[in-house]
C-alpha positions as CSV (number, residue, x, y, z in Angstrom):
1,X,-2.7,51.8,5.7
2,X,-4.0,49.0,3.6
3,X,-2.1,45.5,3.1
4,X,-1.2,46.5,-0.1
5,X,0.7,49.6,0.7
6,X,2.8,48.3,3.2
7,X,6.4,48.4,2.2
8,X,7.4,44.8,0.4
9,X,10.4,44.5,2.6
10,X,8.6,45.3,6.0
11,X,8.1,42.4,7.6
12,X,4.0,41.6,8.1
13,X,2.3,41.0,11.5
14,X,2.9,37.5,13.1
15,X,-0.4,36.4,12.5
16,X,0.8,35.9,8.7
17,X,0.0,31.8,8.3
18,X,1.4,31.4,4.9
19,X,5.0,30.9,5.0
20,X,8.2,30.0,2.7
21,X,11.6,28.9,3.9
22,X,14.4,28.7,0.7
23,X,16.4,26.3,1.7
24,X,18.4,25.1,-1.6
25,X,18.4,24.8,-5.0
26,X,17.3,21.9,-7.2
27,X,19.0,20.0,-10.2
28,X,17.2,22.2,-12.3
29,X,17.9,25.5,-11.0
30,X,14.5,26.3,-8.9
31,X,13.8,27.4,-5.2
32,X,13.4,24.1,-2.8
33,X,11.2,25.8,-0.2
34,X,9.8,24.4,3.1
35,X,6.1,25.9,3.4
36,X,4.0,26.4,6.4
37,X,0.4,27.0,5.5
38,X,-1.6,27.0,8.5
39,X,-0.8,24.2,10.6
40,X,0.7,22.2,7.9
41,X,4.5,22.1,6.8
42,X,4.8,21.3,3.2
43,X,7.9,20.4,1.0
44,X,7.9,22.0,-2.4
45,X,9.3,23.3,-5.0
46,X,9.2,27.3,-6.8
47,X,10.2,28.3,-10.3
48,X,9.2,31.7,-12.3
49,X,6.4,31.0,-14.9
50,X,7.6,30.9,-18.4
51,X,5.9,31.6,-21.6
52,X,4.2,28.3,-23.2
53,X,5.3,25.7,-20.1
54,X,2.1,24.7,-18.0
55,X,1.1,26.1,-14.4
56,X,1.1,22.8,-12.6
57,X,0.2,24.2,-8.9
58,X,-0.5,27.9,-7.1
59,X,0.8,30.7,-8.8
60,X,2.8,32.5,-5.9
61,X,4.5,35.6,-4.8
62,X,7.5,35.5,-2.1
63,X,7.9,38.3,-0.1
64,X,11.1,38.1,1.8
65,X,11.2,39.3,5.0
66,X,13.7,42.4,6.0
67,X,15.2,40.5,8.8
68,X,15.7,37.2,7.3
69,X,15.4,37.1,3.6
70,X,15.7,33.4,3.0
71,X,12.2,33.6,5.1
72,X,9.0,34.5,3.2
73,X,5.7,35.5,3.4
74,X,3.8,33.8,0.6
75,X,1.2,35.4,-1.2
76,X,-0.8,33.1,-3.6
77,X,-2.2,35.0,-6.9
78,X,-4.1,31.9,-8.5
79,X,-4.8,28.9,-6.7
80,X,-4.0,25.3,-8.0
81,X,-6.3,23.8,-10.4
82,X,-8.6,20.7,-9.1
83,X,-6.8,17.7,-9.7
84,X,-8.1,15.1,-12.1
85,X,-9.7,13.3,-9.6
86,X,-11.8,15.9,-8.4
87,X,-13.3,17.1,-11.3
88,X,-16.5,15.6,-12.5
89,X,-16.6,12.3,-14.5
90,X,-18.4,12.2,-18.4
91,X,-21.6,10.1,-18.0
92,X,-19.8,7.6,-20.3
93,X,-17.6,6.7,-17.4
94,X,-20.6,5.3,-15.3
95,X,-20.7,2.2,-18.1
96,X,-18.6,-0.7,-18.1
97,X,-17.2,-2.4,-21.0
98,X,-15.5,-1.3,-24.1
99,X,-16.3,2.6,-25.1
100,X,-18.7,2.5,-27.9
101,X,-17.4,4.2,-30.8
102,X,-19.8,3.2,-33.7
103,X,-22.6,5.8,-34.8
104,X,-25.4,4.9,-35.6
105,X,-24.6,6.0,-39.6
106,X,-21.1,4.1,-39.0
107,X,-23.6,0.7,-38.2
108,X,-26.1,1.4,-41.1
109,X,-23.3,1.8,-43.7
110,X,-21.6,-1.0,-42.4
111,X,-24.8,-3.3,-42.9
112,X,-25.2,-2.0,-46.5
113,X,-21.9,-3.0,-47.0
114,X,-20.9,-5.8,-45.5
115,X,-24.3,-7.8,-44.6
116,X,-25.2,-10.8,-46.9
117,X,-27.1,-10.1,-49.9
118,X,-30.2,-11.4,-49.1
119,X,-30.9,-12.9,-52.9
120,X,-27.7,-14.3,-54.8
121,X,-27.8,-14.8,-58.3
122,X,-26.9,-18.1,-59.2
């Protein structure tokens, strides 16, 4: 029997690493988990996804456990995006100073304008 067809209320083999503890409630209404992934506990927080709000970490799925339902195995279905720090810089970054927003038809048509006139009539 595959992983998948085990019955969602069975409780998975021990070596499962990924797990949820519900523990309370926040101010606004979502799961306040404790979350053991590997050999690191985590404090977090689990609401359902809702149509036109962002994902701002995993997509999960809890699978409570027959025995202890407030204990759950935790399957993730899309991992958390790369945070803004780890995503790779625009080459304009590299320069110091001001950003340079003037083309170069901004700077001609500029000079047309507002240069000196090189002759005056007097």
């Amino acid at each position: 029997m595959s992983k998948d067809d085990q019955d969602p209320g069975a409780s998975p083999s021990p070596e499962s690493r990924d797990l949820a503890l519900i523990h309370g409630i926040t101010a606004e209404g979502d799961l306040a988990i404790l979350r053991k992934r590997g050999d690191r506990i985590e404090l977090g927080g689990v609401r359902p996804l809702r149509h036109g709000v962002p994902i701002t970490g995993e997509v999960v799925r809890l699978i409570p456990r027959k025995e202890f339902p407030l204990l759950c195995d935790v399957v993730t279905e899309l991992p958390a995006q790369a945070a803004p720090t780890d995503v790779a810089r625009p080459r304009s970054a590299e320069r110091s100073g001001p950003p340079q927003v003037a083309t170069e038809s901004y700077r001609e048509n500029w000079d047309r304008i507002f240069s000196r006139s090189r002759s005056l009539a007097n």
